[in-house]
C-alpha positions in Angstrom: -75.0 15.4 64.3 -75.9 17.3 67.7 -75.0 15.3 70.5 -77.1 16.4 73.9 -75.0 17.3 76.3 -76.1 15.8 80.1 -76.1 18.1 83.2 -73.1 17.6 85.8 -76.1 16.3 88.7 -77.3 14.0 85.8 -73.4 12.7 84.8 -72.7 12.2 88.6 -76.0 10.1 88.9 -74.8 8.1 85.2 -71.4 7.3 86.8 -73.0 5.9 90.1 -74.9 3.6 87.9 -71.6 2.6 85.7 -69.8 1.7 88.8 -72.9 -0.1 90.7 -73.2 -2.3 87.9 -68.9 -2.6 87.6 -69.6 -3.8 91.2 -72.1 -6.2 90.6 -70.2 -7.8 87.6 -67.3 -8.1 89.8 -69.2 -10.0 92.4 -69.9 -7.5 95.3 -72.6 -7.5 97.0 -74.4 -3.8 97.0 -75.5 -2.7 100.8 -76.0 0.6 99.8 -75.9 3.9 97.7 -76.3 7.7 98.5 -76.1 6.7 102.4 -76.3 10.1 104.2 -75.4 11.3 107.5 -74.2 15.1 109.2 -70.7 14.1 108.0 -71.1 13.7 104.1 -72.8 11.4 102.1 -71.0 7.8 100.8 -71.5 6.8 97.2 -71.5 3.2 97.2 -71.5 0.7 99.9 -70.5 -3.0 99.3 -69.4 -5.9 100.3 -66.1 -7.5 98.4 -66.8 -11.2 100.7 -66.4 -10.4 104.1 -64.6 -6.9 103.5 -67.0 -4.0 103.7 -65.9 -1.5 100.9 -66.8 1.8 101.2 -67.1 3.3 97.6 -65.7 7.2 96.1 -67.4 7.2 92.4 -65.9 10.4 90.3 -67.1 10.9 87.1 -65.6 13.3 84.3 -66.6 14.1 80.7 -64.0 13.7 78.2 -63.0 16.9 78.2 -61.4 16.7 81.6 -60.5 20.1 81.5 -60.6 20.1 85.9 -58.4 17.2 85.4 -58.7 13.3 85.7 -61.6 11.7 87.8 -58.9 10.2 90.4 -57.3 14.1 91.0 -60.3 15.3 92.4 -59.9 13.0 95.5 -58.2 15.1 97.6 -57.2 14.9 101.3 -60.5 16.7 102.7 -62.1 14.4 100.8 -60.7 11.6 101.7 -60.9 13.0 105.5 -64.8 13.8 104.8 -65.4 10.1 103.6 -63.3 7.9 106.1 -65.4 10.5 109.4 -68.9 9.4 106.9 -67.9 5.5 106.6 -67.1 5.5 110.6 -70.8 6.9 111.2 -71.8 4.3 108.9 -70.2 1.4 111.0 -71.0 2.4 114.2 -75.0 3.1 113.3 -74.9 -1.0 111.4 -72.5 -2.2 114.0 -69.9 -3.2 111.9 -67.1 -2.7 114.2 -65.8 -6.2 113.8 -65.6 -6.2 109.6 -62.5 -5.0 107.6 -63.3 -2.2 105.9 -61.6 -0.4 102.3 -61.9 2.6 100.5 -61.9 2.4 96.8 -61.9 4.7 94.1 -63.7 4.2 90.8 -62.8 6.8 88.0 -65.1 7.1 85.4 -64.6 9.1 82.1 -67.5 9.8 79.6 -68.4 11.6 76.1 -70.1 14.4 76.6 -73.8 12.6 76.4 -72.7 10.2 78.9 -71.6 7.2 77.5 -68.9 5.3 79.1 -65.6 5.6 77.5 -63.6 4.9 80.5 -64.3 3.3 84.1 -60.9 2.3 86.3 -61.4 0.8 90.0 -58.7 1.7 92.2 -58.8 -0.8 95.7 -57.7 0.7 98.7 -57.3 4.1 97.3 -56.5 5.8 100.8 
């Protein structure tokens, strides 16, 4: 059997949608996906009650030959992502909210099926 093999743009977009729906089942509420500014871009933005949680998706195949999901979260990234989230605040005027970064590592087969999706609160 030949099993199609998904583009890294297209596993990136497959893991968003594994951890939006993780999310959901978990009981946040989604404010937002993609949200782009000069800074960077932040993957998923919800609300965990009255904590605003600012969401790093990674997704690997199962290969992970670069290493796990969770490794590629560096310190420029996290840098990159905390600078994005405080554009974020100040443009919806959340000054006043708690806000947390997580981390959801997501590891699939090679045509994108879930084989492994681990949320890590307050990642950094």
């Amino acid at each position: 059997m030949n099993e199609q093999v998904i583009s890294r743009k297209q596993l990136g977009a497959l893991g968003e949608q594994y951890a939006l729906e993780h999310l959901q089942r978990q009981g946040f509420r989604i404010a937002g996906q993609n949200w782009r500014c000069r800074t960077g871009e932040l993957d998923l933005i919800a609300w965990d009650n009255e904590v605003l949680v600012i969401v790093e998706v990674r997704t690997r195949s199962s290969t992970l030959r670069f290493g796990t999901p969770v490794e590629s979260v560096d310190y420029k990234k996290c840098a990159q992502v905390i600078e994005t989230a405080q554009f974020y605040v100040h443009t919806h005027r959340l000054q006043n909210y708690q806000i947390r970064f997580d981390v959801i590592s997501i590891v699939t087969d090679k045509a994108g099926n879930l084989v492994s999706l681990d949320q890590i609160p307050n990642a950094f």
